[in-house]
C-alpha positions, 0 to 999 in steps of 0.5 A: 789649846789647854794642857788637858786637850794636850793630854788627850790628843796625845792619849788618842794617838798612843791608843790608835797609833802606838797601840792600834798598830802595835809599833810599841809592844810594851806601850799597852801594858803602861797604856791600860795601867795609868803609868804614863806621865803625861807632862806638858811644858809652856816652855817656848825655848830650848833653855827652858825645855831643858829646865823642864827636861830636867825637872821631868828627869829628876821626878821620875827618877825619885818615884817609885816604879809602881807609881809612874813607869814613863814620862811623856814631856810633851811641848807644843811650843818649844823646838817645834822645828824638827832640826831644832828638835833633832839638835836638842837630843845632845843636849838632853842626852848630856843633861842625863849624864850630868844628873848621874842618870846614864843607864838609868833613863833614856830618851825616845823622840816624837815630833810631828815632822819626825824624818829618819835619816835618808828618808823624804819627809813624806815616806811613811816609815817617818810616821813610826815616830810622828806624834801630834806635838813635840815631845820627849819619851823618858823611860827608865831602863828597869822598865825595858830590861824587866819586860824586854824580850831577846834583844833580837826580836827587839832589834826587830821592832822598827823593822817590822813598824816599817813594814806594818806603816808600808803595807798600810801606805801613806793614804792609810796612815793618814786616814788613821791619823784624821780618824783619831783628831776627829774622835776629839 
């Protein structure tokens, strides 16, 4: 798959997914805004992602707020084991301390095979962070403090993505999920 159908599939999932079922309420904005970066890596190993990881960090750390908010690094073939995945979070959590960037960009995590601590694989709640590839959602904290609501009701968010995805069962989030790879 080339980088451009790369780009697209995930575009489909955050407007059917992400947006669709409203699990990121600050999504849409960015969405329908053309803010989003979306960066996909050839890397096929962890040294080589946080190579790639760092560059991402360093880019969007040096351009202007209005030009791109978020960066998705997406990486089809690099850490496609979810516990591999899980792991690199250390270290590219450390890569932003190192860079200076603590406080400045954080990370949220997607990856087809997502699983929650003390969940099964195949509860549904896994699907609020399952995307069609790995990948590694760099947000710039201005972002999130300048549009977020009380931190109560952002406290909120994953409990109500829970709710939304088990009042819409595992049939229906899987139903949702063939729709969107067929609109392809």
């Amino acid at each position: 798959m080339n980088h451009a159908d790369i780009i697209e599939s995930t575009r489909r999932w955050i407007s059917a997914i992400v947006i669709g079922l409203n699990l990121c309420p600050f999504a849409k904005r960015v969405f329908d805004a053309g803010l989003i970066r979306y960066a996909v890596s050839d890397a096929d190993s962890e040294h080589t992602l946080l190579d790639d990881f760092t560059r991402e960090l360093q880019w969007l750390a040096s351009t202007p707020i209005s030009a791109i908010e978020t960066t998705l690094l997406i990486h089809p073939h690099a850490l496609t084991d979810f516990l591999d995945f899980n792991d690199f979070l250390d270290r590219a959590e450390r890569k932003i301390e190192e860079l200076g960037l603590d406080g400045v960009i954080q990370i949220a995590s997607f990856h087809p095979r997502y699983q929650f601590a003390d969940t099964k694989p195949d509860d549904v709640e896994n699907y609020t962070n399952r995307s069609p590839y790995p990948m590694l959602h760099l947000l710039r904290e201005e972002s999130i403090t300048r549009i977020a609501a009380p931190e109560s009701e952002l406290l909120e968010i994953p409990e109500r993505n829970i709710a939304t995805l088990r009042a819409l069962g595992l049939a229906g989030v899987l139903k949702l999920l063939a729709g969107r790879a067929s609109d392809g």
